[in-house]
BAMAR-863568 format. One record per residue (C-alpha): residue number from 0; z, y, x. Coordinates in steps of 0.05 Angstrom, whole numbers. Each point is the difference from the previous one (the first is absolute). Example, Ala and Ser with C-alpha at 12.3 -4.5 7.8 and 13.67 -1.06 7.14 Angstrom:
REM residues 2
SITE num     up  north   east
SITE   0    156    -90    246
SITE   1    -13     69     27
This chain:
REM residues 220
SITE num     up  north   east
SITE   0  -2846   -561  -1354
SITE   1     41    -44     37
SITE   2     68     21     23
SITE   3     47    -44     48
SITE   4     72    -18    -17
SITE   5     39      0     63
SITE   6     76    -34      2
SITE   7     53     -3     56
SITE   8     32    -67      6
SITE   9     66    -22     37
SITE  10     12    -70     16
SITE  11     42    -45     48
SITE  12    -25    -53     39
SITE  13     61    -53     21
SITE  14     15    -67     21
SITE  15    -50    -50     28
SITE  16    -56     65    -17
SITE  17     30     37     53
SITE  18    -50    -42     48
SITE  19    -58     26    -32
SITE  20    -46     42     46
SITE  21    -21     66    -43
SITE  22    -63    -25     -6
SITE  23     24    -66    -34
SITE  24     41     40    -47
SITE  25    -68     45    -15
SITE  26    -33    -61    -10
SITE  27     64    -24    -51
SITE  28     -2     64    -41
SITE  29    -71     -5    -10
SITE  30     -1    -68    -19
SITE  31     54     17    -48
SITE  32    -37     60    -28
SITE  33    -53    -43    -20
SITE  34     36    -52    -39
SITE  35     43     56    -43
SITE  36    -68     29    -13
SITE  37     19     64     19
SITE  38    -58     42    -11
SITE  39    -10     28     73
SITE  40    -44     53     23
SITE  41    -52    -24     60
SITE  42    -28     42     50
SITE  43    -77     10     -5
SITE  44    -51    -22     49
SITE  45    -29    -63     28
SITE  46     71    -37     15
SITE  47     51     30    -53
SITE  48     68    -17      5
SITE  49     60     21    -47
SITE  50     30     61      6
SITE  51     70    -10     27
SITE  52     36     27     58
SITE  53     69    -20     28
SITE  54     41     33     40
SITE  55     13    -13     70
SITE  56      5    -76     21
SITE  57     71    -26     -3
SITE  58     -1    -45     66
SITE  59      1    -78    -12
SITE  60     71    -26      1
SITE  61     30     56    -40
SITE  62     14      7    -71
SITE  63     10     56    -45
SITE  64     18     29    -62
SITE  65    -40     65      9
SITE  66    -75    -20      1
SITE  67    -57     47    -31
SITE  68    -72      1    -20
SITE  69    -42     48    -37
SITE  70    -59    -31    -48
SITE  71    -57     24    -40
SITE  72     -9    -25    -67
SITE  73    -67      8    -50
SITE  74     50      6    -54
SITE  75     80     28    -17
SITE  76     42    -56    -12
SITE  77     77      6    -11
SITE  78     45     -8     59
SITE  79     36    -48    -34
SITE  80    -64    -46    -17
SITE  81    -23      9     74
SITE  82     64    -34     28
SITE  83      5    -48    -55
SITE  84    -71    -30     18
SITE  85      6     13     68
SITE  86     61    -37     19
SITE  87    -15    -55    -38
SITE  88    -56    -15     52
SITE  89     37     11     61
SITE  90     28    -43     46
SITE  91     86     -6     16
SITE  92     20     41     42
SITE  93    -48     66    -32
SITE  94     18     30    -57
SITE  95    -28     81    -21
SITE  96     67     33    -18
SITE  97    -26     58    -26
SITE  98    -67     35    -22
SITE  99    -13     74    -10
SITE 100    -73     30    -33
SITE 101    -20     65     44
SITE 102    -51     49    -16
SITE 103    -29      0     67
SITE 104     10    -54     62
SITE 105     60      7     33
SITE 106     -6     15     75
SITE 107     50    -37     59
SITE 108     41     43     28
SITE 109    -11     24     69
SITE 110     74     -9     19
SITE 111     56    -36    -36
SITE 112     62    -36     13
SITE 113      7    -75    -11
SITE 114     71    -27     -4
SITE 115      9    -71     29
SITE 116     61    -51     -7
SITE 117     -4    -45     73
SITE 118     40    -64     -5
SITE 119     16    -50     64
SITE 120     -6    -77    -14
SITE 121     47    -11     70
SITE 122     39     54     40
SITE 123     26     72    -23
SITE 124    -23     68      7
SITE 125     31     31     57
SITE 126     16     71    -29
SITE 127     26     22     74
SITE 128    -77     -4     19
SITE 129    -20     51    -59
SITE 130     59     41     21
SITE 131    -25     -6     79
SITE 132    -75     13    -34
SITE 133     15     68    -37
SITE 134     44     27     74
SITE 135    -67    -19     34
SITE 136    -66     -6    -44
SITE 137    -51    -45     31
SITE 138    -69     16    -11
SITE 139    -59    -53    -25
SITE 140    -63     -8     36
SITE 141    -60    -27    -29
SITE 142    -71    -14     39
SITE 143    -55     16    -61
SITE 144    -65    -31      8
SITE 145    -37     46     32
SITE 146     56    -15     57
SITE 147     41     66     -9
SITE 148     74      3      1
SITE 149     34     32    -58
SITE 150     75     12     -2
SITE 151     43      3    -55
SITE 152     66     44      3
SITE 153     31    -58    -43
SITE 154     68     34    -37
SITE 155    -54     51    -34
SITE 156    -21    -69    -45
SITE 157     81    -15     -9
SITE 158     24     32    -60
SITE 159     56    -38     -4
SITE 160     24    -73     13
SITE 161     63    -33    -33
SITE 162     38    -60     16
SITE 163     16    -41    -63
SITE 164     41    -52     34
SITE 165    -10    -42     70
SITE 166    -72    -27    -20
SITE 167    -25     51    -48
SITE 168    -24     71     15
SITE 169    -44     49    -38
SITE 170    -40     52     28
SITE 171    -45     50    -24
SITE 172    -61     19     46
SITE 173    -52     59     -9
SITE 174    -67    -28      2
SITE 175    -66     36     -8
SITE 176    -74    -25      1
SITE 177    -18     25     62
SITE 178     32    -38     37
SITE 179     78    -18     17
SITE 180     43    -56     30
SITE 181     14    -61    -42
SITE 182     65    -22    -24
SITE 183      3    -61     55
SITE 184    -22     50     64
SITE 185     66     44    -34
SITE 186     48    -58    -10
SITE 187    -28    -28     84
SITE 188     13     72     20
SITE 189     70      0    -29
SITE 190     24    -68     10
SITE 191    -43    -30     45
SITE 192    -59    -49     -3
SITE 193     40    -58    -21
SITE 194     18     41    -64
SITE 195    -74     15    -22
SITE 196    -32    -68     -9
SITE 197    -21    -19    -69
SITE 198     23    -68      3
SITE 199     70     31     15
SITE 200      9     36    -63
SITE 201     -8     21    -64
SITE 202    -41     67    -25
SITE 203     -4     22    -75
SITE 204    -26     63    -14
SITE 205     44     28    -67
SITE 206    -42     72     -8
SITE 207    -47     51     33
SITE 208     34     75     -9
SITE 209    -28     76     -1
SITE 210     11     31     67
SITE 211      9     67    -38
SITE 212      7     14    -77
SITE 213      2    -51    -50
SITE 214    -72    -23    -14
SITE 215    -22    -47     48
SITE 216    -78    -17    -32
SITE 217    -52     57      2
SITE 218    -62     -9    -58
SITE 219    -73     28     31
């Protein structure tokens, strides 16, 4: 009998692929798949399609070194041969950093925290606004689709934010998949509009972190 192979794979995606929507970059990982010869598993039916599944979609105009997909494979292959084959086939900018076999598919986390280093191409970061921010918290509203307001105490997302020097800041935010507010509707909260445009800075995300305990992946 038949019995899938399932791996965990981290990657970054940087440079000029930070403008890559998430389904472009599906579409580049699949393409890449094929031409290592990887020997994916497909799902059945009329329209079967390989089985990989990536984690929430980094937004266009940010990079990261902290990118992950699970995939099925028909057969075990090293980790070592996967990224070997892999990379070779991948465009600058993506490289898989590191690949793990698991017994069973790993499942996303419901709630995690993803720490970001935010760089300004002109200006500084006013830190008296974060100090003004934490004496008097305002909240984010958001209109969803079916035209409800839903508001958003925003420090409980803060974990912490750090001033590197005048134009650099990290900040780690608590993030969940039910819903939360995004790093930009933080950084407009904080420091005004001005402050949260994507042509206005730079965002890498460096990691995604356990909100308790050590082991951030779950396997089903």
């Amino acid at each position: 009998t038949w019995e899938p192979r399932y791996g965990l794979f981290k990657f970054k995606k940087t440079g000029t692929s930070k403008l890559l929507s998430h389904l472009e970059l599906v579409g580049v990982f699949a393409r890449a798949i094929r031409r290592a010869r990887l020997p994916i598993a497909f799902s059945r039916g009329y329209n079967p399609h390989m089985k990989i599944s990536f984690w929430h979609a980094l937004p266009v105009g940010f990079e990261s070194k902290s990118e992950y997909l699970n995939m099925t494979l028909e057969e075990k292959l090293s980790c070592e041969e996967i990224l070997r084959n892999l990379n070779k086939e991948l465009p600058c900018g993506i490289e898989v950093l590191q690949a793990e076999n698991t017994k069973k598919l790993v499942r996303w986390p419901e709630e995690f925290i993803v720490v970001y280093n935010v760089r300004l191409f002109d200006g500084i970061w006013q830190e008296e606004s974060w100090d003004k921010f934490k004496a008097d918290p305002r909240h984010i509203e958001r209109t969803t689709k079916k035209g409800k307001k839903r508001t958003f105490d925003t420090m409980k997302y803060i974990n912490s934010l750090v001033f590197h020097d005048e134009k650099t800041l990290y900040i780690n935010l608590k993030q969940s998949m039910t819903g939360c507010p995004s790093l930009l509707e933080i950084l407009g909260a904080i420091f005004g509009p001005a402050y949260a445009t994507p042509w206005r800075i730079s965002v890498v995300k460096l990691d995604i972190l356990p909100v308790t305990g050590d082991n951030l992946w779950q396997q089903n």
